[in-house]
N, C-alpha and C positions, 0 to 999 in steps of 0.2 A: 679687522679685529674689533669686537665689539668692546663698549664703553662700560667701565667696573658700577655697576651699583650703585646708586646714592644710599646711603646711608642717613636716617635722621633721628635724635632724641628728642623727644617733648616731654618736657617738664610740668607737671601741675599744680596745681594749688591742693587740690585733694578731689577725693572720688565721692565725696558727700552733696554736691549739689547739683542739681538740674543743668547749669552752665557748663559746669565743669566736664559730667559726664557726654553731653552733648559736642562738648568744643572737642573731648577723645574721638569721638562716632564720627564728627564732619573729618576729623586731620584722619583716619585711618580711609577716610573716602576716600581723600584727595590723594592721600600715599598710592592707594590703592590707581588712580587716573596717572600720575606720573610716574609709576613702576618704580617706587621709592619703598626701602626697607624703612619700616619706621616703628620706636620703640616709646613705650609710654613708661613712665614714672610718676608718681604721685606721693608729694611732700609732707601729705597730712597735716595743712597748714603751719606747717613748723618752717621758719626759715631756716634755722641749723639743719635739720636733715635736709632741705633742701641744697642747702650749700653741699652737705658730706656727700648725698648723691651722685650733686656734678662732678663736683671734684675728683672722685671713683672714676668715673669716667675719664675725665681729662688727664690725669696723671696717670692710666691705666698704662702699663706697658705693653699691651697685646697691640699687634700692629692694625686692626679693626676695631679703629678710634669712630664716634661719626663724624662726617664728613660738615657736619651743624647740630646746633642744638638751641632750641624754637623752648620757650620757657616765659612761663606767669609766674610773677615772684610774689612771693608771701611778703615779703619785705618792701616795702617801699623805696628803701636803694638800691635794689635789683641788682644784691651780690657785686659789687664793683669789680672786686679782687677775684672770684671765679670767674667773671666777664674776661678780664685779661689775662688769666690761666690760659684761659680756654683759646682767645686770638692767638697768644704764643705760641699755643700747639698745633695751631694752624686748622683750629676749627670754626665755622661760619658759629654766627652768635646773633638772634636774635629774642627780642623783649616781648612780650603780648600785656596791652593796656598797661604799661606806664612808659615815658618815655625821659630816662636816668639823662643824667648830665655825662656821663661821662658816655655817650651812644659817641658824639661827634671826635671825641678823643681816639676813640677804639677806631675812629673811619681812617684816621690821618697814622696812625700808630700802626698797623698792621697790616700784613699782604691779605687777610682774613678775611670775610665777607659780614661787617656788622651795623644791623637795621633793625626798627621796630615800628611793632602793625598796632593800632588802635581803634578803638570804637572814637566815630565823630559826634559824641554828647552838646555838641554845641549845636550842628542838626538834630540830633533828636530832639532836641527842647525845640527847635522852630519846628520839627515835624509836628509836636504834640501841640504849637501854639497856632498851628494851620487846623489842626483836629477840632480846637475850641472854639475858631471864627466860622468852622461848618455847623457847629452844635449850637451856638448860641449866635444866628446869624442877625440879631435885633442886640446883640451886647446882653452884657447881666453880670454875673458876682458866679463863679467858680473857686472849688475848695484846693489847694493845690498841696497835697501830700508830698515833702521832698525827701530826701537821704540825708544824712546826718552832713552840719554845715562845713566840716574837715575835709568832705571828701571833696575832691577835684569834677568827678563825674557829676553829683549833684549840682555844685553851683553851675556846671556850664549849662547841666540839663536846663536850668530856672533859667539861664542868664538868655539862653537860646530861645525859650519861650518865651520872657518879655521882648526879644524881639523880633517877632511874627503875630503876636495874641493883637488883635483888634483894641484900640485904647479904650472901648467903650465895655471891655469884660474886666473886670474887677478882681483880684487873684486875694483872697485869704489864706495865708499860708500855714503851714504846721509843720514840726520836725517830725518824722521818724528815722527809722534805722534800716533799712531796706528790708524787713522781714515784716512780715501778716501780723503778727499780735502788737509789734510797736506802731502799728497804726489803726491795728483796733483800739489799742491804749490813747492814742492819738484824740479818734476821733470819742470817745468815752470822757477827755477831761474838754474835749470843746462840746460837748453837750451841756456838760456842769455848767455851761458859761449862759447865763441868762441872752445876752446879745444873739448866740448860737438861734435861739427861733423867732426873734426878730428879721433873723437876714431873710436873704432872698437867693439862696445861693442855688442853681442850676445844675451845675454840672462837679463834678467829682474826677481830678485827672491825681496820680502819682505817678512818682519817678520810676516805681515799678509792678509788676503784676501782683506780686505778693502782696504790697501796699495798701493795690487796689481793690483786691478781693478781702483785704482784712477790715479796710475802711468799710466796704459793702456789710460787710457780717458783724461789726460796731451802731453800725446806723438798726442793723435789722435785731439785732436783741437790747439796742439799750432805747430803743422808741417801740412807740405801740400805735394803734389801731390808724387813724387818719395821716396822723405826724409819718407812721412809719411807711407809709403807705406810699405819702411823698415823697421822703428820701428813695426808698425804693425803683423809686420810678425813673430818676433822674437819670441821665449818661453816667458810668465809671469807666475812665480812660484809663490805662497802664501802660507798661512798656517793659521792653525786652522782648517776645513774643515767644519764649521757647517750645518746642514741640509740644511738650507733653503739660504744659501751664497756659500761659498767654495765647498764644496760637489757638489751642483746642477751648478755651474758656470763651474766645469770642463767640464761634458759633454756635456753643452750648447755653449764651446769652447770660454767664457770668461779669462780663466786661461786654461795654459796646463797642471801643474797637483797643490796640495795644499799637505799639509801635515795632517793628521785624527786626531786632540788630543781630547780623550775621554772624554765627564762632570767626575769630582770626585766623585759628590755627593756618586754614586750608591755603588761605591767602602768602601768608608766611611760605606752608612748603612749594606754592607757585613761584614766590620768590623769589628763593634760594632756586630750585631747579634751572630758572630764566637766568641766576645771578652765575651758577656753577656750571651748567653747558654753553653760555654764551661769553662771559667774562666782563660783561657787560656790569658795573656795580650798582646795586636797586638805593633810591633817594634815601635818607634817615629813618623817616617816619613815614608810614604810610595809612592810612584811614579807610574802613570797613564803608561799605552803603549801605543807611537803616532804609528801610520805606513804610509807610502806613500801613494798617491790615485792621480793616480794609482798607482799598485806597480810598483816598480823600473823599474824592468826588461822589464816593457813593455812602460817604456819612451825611449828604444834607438830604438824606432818604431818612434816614433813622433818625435827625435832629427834626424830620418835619412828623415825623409819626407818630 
């Protein structure tokens, strides 16, 4: 007698960004390798619709409930009260990039299968602070574009850089907002700043692609001839690497290199399948592998060039 179907829901943030539509593409792969039925939804960054979504689902009375449900919460309390809807009715329940307080609650409370997957921001930041001791292997003064100081992801990203960056490279920092124009704006009010062409600054890294190519495109229209010529020249590092951005900007020699962090989703529905055909229950939390791109070792080509 063969085994019923897995069934899965993934929830999203919405269908408007690069991440998101990619994190759909990899979770429909992997559904795809583990012969999993699997359903996508997208909240339109609205937490309410995303609550009313799930909750359609978990109070549904048709007996083709799913069997889990893998969800990015627009909310930073990641739905508490649908969390525990949903273990009561006896469906698997995982988080992607946040990890709520009540995860360990939900483990001890229910026969239900409840964990969550994250990106390791505190390696990425050492990846990026390995990327800078290749770039600038004599030390120097780098500009370092972060994400706004509320968020979690940012400060690890920094916290994980200073430590791996070489003590002899000097970090100036700047707030932006993870998007291309708030760190064109960025780098547009550190020009105003007379100090700004006294430094001696090298290398250009942010938290993320967008950042970094905004920063690039601030330096190249608000300098001119020689001035612009140096910034231009310098390494711009990023991160996130996604297909269709980061990834494809390194070899097109928009960015020198990015940092790779993989979609969750897929990892999630590997989880759940290991956690539902074996019985076996998967740890709370579990953490994605970023890696360089390119790898490391073949950035002290390009910082000697």
């Amino acid at each position: 007698m063969s085994m019923k179907q897995l069934t899965f829901l993934l929830s999203l943030v919405g269908s408007d960004s690069e991440y998101q539509r990619d994190q759909a593409l990899q979770a429909e792969k992997a559904a795809k390798r583990f012969g999993v039925a699997l359903q996508i939804v997208y909240a339109q960054r609205d937490a309410i619709t995303q609550s009313q979504q799930l909750l359609n689902v978990i109070q549904s009375k048709s007996a083709d409930k799913p069997d889990a449900i893998i969800f990015e919460p627009v909310s930073e309390t990641g739905l508490p009260q649908v969390a525990r809807a949903a273990v009561e009715a006896g469906i698997g329940w995982c988080t992607l990039n946040l990890r709520p307080a009540y995860l360990a609650e939900l483990r001890t409370s229910g026969a239900s299968i409840a964990f969550g997957i994250g990106a390791d921001h505190l390696e990425i930041g050492r990846i990026q602070g390995r990327q800078l001791a290749q770039m600038l292997p004599r030390g120097g003064e780098a500009l370092l574009i972060q994400g706004p100081s509320d968020n979690t992801a940012a400060r690890q990203r920094t916290q994980g850089m200073q430590e791996t960056k070489p003590h002899n490279i000097n970090l100036r920092q700047l707030k932006g907002k993870w998007t291309e124009e708030s760190a064109y704006q960025c780098v547009a009010s550190f020009l105003a700043l007379s100090t700004s062409h006294d430094g001696n600054i090298q290398c250009i890294v942010a938290h993320n692609d967008p950042m970094a190519v905004g920063a690039k495109r601030g330096f190249a229209e608000r300098t001119a001839g020689q001035e612009q010529a140096r910034w231009l020249s310098l390494p711009f590092l990023g991160c996130d690497g996604l297909p269709e951005s980061g990834k494809a900007w390194v070899p097109a020699r928009k960015l020198t290199a990015t940092v790779i962090v993989p979609a969750n989703a897929p990892l999630a529905i590997e989880t759940f399948v290991n956690a539902l055909t074996t019985g076996k229950r998967p740890q709370e939390y579990s953490l994605t592998v970023s890696k360089s791109f390119p790898d490391i070792p073949l950035l002290k080509e390009v910082g000697r060039s």
